[in-house]
C-alpha positions in Angstrom: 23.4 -13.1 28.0 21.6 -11.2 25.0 20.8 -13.0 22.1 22.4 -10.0 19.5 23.7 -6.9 20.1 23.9 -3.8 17.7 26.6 -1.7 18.6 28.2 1.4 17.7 25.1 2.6 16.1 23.2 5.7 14.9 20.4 5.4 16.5 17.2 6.9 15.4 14.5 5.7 17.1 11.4 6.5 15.3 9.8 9.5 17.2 11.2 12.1 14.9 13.8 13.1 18.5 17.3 13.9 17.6 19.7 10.7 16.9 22.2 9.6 19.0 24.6 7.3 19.1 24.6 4.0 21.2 24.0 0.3 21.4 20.8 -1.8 21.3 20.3 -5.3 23.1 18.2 -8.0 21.9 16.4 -11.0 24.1 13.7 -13.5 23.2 12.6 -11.1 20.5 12.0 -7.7 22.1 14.8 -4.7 23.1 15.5 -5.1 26.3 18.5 -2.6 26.8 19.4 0.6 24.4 22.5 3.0 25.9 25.8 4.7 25.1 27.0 1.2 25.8 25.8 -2.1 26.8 27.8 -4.1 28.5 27.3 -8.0 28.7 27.8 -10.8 25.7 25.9 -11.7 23.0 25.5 -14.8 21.0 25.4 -12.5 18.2 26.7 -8.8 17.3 26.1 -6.5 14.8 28.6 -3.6 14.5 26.5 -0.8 13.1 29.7 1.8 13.2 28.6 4.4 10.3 25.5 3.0 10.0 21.9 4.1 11.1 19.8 1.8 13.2 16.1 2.4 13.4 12.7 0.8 13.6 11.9 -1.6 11.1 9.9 0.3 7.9 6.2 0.1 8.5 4.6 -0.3 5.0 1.0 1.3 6.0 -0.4 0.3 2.3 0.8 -2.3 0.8 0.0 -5.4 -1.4 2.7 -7.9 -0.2 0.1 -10.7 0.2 -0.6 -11.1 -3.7 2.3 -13.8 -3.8 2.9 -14.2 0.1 1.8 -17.7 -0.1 4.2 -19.0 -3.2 7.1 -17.0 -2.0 7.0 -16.2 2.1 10.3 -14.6 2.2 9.4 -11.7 0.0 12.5 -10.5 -0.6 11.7 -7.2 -2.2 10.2 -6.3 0.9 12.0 -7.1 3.5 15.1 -6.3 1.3 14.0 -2.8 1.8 13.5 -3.0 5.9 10.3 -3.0 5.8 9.0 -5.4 9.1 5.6 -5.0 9.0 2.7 -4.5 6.2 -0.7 -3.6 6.5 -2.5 -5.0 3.3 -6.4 -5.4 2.6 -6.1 -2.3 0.9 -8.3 -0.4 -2.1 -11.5 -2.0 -0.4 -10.1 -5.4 -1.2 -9.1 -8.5 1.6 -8.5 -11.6 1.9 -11.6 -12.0 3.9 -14.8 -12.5 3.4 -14.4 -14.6 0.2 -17.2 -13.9 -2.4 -16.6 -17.3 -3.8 -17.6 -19.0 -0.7 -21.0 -20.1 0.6 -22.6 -17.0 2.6 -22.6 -19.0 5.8 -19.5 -20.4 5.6 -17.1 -17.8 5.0 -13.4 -17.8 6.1 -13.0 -15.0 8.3 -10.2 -12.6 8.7 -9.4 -14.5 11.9 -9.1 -17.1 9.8 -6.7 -15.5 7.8 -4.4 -14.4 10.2 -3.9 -17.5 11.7 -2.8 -18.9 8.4 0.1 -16.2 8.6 1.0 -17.5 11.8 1.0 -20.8 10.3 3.1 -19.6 7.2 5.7 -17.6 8.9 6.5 -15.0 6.3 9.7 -12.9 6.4 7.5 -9.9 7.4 4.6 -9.2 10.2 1.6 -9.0 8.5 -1.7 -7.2 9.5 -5.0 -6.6 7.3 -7.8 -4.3 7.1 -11.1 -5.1 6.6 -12.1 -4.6 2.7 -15.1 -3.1 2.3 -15.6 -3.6 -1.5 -15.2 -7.3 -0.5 -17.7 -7.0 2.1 -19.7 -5.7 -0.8 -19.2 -7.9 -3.4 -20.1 -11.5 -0.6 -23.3 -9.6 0.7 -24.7 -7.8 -2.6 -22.9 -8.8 -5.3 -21.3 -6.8 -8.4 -24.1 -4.8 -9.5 -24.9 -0.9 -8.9 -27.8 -0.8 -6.6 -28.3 0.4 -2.9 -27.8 -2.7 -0.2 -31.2 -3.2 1.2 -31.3 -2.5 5.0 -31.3 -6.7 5.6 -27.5 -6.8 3.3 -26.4 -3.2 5.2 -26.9 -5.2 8.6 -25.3 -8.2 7.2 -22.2 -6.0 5.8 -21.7 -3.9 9.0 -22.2 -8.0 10.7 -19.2 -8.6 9.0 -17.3 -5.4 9.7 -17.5 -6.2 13.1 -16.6 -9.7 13.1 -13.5 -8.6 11.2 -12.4 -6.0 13.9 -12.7 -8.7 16.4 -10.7 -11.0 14.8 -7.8 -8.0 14.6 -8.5 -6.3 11.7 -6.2 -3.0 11.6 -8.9 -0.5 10.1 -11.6 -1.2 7.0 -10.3 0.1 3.6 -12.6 1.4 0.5 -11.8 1.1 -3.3 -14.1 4.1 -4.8 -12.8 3.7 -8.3 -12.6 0.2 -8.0 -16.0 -2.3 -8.6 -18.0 -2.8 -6.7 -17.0 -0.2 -4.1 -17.8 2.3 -5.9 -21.5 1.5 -5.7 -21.2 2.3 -2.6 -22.8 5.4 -1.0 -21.8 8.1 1.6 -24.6 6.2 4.0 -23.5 2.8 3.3 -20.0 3.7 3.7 -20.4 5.6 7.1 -22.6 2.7 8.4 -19.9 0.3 7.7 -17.3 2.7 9.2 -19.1 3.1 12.4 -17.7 0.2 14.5 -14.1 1.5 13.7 -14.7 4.5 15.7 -15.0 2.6 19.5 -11.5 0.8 18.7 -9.6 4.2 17.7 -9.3 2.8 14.1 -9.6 4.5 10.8 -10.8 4.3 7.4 -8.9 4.1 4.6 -9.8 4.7 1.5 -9.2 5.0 -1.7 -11.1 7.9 -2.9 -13.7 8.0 -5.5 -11.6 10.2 -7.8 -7.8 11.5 -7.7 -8.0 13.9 -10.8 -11.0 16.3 -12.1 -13.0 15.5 -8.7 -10.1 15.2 -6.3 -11.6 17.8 -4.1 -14.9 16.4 -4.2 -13.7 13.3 -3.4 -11.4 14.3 -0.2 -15.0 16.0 1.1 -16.9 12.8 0.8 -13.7 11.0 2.4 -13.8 13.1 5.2 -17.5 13.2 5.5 -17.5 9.1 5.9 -15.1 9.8 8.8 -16.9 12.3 10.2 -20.3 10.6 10.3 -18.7 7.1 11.0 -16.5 9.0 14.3 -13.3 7.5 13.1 -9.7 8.7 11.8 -9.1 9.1 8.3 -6.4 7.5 6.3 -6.1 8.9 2.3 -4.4 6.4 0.7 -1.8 7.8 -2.1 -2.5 11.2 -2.1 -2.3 12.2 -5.4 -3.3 15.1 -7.9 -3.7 13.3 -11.0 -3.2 14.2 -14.6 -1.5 17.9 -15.4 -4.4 20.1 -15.2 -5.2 18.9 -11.8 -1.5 19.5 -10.3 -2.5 23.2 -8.8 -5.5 21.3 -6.1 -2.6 20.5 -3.9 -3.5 23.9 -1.4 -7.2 23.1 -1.3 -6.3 19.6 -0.4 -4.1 20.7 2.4 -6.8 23.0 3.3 -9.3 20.3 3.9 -7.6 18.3 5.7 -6.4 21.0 8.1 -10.5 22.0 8.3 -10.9 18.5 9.1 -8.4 17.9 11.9 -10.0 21.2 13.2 -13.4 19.8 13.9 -11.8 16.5 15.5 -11.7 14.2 12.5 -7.8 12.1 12.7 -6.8 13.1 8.9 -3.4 12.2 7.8 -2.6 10.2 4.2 0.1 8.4 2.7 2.2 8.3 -0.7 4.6 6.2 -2.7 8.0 8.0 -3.6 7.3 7.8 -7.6 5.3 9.7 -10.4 3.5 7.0 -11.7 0.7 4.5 -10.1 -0.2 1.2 -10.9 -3.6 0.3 -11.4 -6.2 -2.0 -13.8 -6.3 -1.4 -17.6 -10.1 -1.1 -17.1 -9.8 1.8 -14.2 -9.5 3.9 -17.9 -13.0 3.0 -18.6 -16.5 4.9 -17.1 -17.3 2.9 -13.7 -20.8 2.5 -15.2 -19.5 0.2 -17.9 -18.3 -2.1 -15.4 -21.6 -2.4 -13.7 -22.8 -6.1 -13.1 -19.0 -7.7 -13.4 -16.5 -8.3 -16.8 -19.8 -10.7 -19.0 -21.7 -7.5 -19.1 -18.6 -4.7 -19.6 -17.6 -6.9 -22.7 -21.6 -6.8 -23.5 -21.6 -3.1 -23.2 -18.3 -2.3 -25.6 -20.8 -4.3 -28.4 -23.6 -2.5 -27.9 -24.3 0.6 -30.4 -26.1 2.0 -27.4 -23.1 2.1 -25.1 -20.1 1.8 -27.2 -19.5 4.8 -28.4 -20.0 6.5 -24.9 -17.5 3.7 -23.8 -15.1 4.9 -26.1 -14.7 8.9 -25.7 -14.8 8.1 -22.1 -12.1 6.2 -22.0 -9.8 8.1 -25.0 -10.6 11.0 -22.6 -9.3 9.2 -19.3 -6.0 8.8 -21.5 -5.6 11.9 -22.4 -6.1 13.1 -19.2 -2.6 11.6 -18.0 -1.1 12.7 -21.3 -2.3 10.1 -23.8 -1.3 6.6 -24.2 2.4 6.4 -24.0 2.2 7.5 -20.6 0.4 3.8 -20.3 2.7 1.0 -19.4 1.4 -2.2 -19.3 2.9 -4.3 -16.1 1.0 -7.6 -16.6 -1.5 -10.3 -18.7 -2.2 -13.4 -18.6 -2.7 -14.1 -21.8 0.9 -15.6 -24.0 -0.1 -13.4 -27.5 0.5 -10.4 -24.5 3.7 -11.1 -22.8 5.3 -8.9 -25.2 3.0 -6.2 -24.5 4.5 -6.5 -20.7 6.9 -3.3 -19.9 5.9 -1.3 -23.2 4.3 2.0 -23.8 0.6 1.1 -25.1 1.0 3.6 -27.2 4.4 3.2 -28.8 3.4 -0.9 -28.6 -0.1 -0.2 -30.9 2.0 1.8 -33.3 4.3 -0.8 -33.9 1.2 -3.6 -34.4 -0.6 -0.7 -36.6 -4.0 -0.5 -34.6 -5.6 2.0 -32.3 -4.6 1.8 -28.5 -8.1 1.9 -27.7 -8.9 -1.1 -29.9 -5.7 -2.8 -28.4 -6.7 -1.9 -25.1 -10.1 -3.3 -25.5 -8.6 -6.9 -27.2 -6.4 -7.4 -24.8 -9.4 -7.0 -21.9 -11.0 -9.9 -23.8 -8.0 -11.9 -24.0 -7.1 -11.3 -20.2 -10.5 -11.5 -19.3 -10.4 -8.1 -17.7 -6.9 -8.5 -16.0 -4.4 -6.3 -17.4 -2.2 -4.4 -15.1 -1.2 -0.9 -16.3 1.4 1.9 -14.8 -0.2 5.3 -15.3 2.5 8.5 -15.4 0.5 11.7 -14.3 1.9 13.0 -11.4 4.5 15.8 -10.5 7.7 16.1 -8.5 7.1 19.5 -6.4 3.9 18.0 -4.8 5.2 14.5 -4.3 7.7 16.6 -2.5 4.9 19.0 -0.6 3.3 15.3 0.5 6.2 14.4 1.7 6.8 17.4 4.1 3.4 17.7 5.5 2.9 16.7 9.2 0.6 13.6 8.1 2.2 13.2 5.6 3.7 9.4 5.4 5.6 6.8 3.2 4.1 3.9 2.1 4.7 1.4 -1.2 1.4 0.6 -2.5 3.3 -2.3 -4.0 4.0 -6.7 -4.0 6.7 -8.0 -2.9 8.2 -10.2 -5.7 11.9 -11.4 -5.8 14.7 -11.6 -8.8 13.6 -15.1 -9.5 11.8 -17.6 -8.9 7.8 -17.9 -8.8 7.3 -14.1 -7.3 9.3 -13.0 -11.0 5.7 -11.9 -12.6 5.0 -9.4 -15.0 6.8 -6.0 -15.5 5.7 -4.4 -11.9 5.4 -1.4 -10.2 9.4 -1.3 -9.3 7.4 0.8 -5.9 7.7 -3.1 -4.4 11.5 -3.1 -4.7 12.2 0.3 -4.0 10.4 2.8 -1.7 11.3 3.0 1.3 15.3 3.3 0.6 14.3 5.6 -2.3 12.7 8.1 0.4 16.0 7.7 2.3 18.4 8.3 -0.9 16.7 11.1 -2.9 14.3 13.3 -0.7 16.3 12.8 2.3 20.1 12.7 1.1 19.7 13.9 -2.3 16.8 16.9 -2.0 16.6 17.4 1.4 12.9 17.3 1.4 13.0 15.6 4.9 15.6 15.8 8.1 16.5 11.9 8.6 14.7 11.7 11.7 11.6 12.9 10.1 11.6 10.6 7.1 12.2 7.9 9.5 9.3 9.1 11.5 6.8 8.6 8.3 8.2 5.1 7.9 8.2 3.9 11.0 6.3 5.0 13.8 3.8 7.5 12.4 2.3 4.7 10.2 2.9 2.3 13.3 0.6 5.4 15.3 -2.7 5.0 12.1 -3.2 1.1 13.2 -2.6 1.1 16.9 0.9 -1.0 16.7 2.0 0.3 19.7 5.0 -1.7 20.3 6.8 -1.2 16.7 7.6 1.7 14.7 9.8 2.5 17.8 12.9 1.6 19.3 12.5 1.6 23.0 12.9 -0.7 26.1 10.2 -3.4 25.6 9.0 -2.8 22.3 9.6 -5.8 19.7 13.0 -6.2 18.0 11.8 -5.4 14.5 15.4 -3.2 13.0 16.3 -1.6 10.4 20.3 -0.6 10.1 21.5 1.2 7.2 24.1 3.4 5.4 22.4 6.8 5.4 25.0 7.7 2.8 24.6 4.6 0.7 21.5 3.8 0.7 19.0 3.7 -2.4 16.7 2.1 -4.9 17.8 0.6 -8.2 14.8 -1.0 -9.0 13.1 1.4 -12.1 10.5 1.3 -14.4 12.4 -0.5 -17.5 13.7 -2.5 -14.7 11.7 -3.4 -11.6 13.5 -6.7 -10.3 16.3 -5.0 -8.9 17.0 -4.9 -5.4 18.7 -1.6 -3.3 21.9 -1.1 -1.6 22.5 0.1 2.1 20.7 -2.1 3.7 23.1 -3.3 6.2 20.7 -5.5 7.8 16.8 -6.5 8.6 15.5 -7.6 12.2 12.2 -8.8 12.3 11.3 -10.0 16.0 14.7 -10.3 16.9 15.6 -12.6 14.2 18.2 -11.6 11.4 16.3 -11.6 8.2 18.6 -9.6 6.4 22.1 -9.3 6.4 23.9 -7.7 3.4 22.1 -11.0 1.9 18.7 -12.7 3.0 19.4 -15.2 5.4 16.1 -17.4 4.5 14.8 -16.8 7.8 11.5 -16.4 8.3 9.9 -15.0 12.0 6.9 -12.8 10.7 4.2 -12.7 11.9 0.3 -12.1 12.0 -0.5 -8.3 13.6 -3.4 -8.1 15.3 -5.2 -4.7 15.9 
């Protein structure tokens, strides 16, 4: 007796071999019999007849944990068939906490055994953030660790890939990660290499210095012996478009000489980011008290300000700013509009704008950035390590995960990838976008038993309508959820059918 059946499916398992249609057999959470037919009962069955069944979506980047603990269903991702997150991302984790005492800090152990507790619609698993690290052991200013904090950091490194920590990520344009240097960073990279893990990062720069950036990305691989993961591969801003070749070229260069390059995109144009990623790193030395001192001193203002009017026009000036989200209630309206077009209408500068609603926000205003272009979101998607990932939350229609005018990558990703570069473009065979989605991504964090659809392997499904499938989510309206997902498995247990069920079998993922 199984406990559900999927029959009459289209089954592509994940490795990028040719589909084929059969039936797959569920028990006690794992597959436990895939063939042309399976013969015996189930208490359940799924008739997947026109239908793709595949691995659950494995979101190799993503930020599903912002609201995980107010809303553990997380509809927009598991909506999608996405089973399994990696988060921790950008240099940033859960673990260590900079507002705890040095001694005492809650571990990423810790943390994961808290998801076990919660339960969340989705496995979970972390990397280790290294601008965290950063921020517990030295703080927010820009200065060297001394060799005492660069033992303690790489301390804490280690404890974290103990506790199951799925890789250790970098924010370079982020504070205070990007204080840190090519030696810090390889130090603190060097305990990945023994456990097969890799670093991913977030490079220092993703428009005039992309190149320069990808070399110091690799050479923190190379020196630290791990793989390298490049999260969002992106050629910022419309002057920068042409680097694509010389990107590809270095990471071929680097796969040459043994160093595990591959990176990972979202399926859109525009990224989401922090209003103050627009301003000089510099200015954000020492935390938000000393930026907001440094845009009233004569002596750093007006370097402040042609940085940052230059940063704008890089991606084509301010009305290809969106803001997503404030804090503050004289901002809501500001949520979802052009900055631009929105500082018009008020009759001031969007600098000054910008720069008032910082100090209302106190430093936390989300903004959507359009500077990218379609042909190489398309090249990305066709290289070999190449992969799909969301870079987004997970919010819902309602309720408390409703927040802000996000990213509408959270709601919309991975069936976008499936409706317009697969069906629509033909950017990718069916079996190899499900290959960047699925196993691939499973491959980067050594999840050996997902991403794949095999005897043994946990029941984590996907089953969809490869001709109906798609996002509706978009970025004048992000709380919309897609069509064609037929139904969502996450360790055997229906999450998703047509409708979210409310169940709720996630759990932690341990390196």
């Amino acid at each position: 007796m199984f406990d559900l059946k999927i029959i009459n499916g289209t089954i592509v398992d994940g490795t990028g071999a040719a589909l084929r249609q059969g039936d797959i057999a569920i028990r006690d959470g794992f597959i436990v019999e895939i063939g042309s037919s399976v013969e015996g009962d189930a208490t359940e069955t799924i008739d997947a007849t026109g239908l793709v069944v595949a691995p659950g979506f494995v979101d190799i980047h993503s930020h599903g944990d912002g609201g995980m603990d107010v809303d553990p269903m997380m509809e927009s991702v598991v909506r999608q068939g996405v089973t399994s997150i990696v988060v921790g991302a950008d240099g940033s984790s859960r673990a260590p906490n900079p507002a705890a005492d040095l001694e005492a800090l809650p571990t990423i152990g810790a943390v994961l055994a808290g998801i076990d507790v919660l339960r969340p619609a989705v496995n979970v698993g972390t990397c280790i953030g290294l601008g965290t690290v950063r921020e517990v052991v030295v703080g927010e200013d820009d200065r060297p660790a001394t060799p005492a904090e660069l033992e303690r950091m790489v301390a804490l490194v280690e404890q974290a890939l103990r506790d199951g920590a799925m890789g250790a990520s970098s924010g370079l344009e982020y504070t205070p990660g990007a204080f840190a240097s090519v030696a810090e960073l390889v130090a603190l990279c060097r305990p990945l290499a023994a456990r097969g893990l890799a670093y991913h990062t977030h490079m220092r720069n993703e428009d005039d210095q992309l190149l320069e950036a990808v070399d110091e990305a690799i050479a923190v691989a190379r020196g630290a012996g791990c793989g390298l993961q490049i999260a969002h591969l992106k050629t910022q801003g419309p002057r920068n478009w042409g680097k694509l070749d010389a990107v590809f070229a270095r990471v071929a260069a680097a796969r040459a000489v043994g160093v595990d390059t591959a990176f990972d995109r979202y399926p859109y144009l525009a990224y989401h980011t922090g209003l103050t990623n627009l301003f000089p790193v510099w200015s954000r030395d020492g935390g938000m008290a000393r930026f907001f001192e440094r845009l009233e001193d004569p002596a750093t203002a007006a370097r402040i300000r042609a940085e940052a009017l230059d940063n704008a026009e890089l991606i084509g000036g301010w009305d290809n700013v969106q803001i997503a989200s404030v804090s503050a209630a004289e901002d809501k309206p500001a949520e979802g509009k052009r900055l631009g077009a929105y500082a018009a209408a008020l009759g001031v500068a969007p600098y000054d704008l910008s720069v008032a609603m910082l100090r209302r926000n106190d430093g936390s205003v989300g903004m959507i950035g359009f500077a990218m272009t379609e042909p190489n979101l398309e090249r990305i998607y066709a290289h070999p390590q190449g992969m799909v990932a969301s870079d987004g939350g997970a919010y819902a229609i309602s309720g408390p995960a409703r927040r802000g005018v996000p990213h509408p990558r959270g709601a919309g990703s991975f069936p976008r990838v499936l409706a317009r570069y697969v069906r629509e473009r033909g950017v990718l065979t069916l079996e190899q976008a499900v290959h960047k989605m699925t196993a691939l991504p499973a491959s980067r964090v050594r999840l050996t038993d997902r991403g794949v659809l095999r005897v043994g392997a946990f029941a984590d499904v996907t089953v969809f309508d490869p001709d109906r499938v798609a996002d509706r989510a978009d970025f004048g309206d992000p709380f919309q959820y897609p069509v064609g997902i037929a139904a969502t498995l996450v360790n055997g247990v229906v999450a998703v059918e047509g409708e979210v069920r409310g169940a709720r079998s996630g759990r932690a993922l341990r390196a």
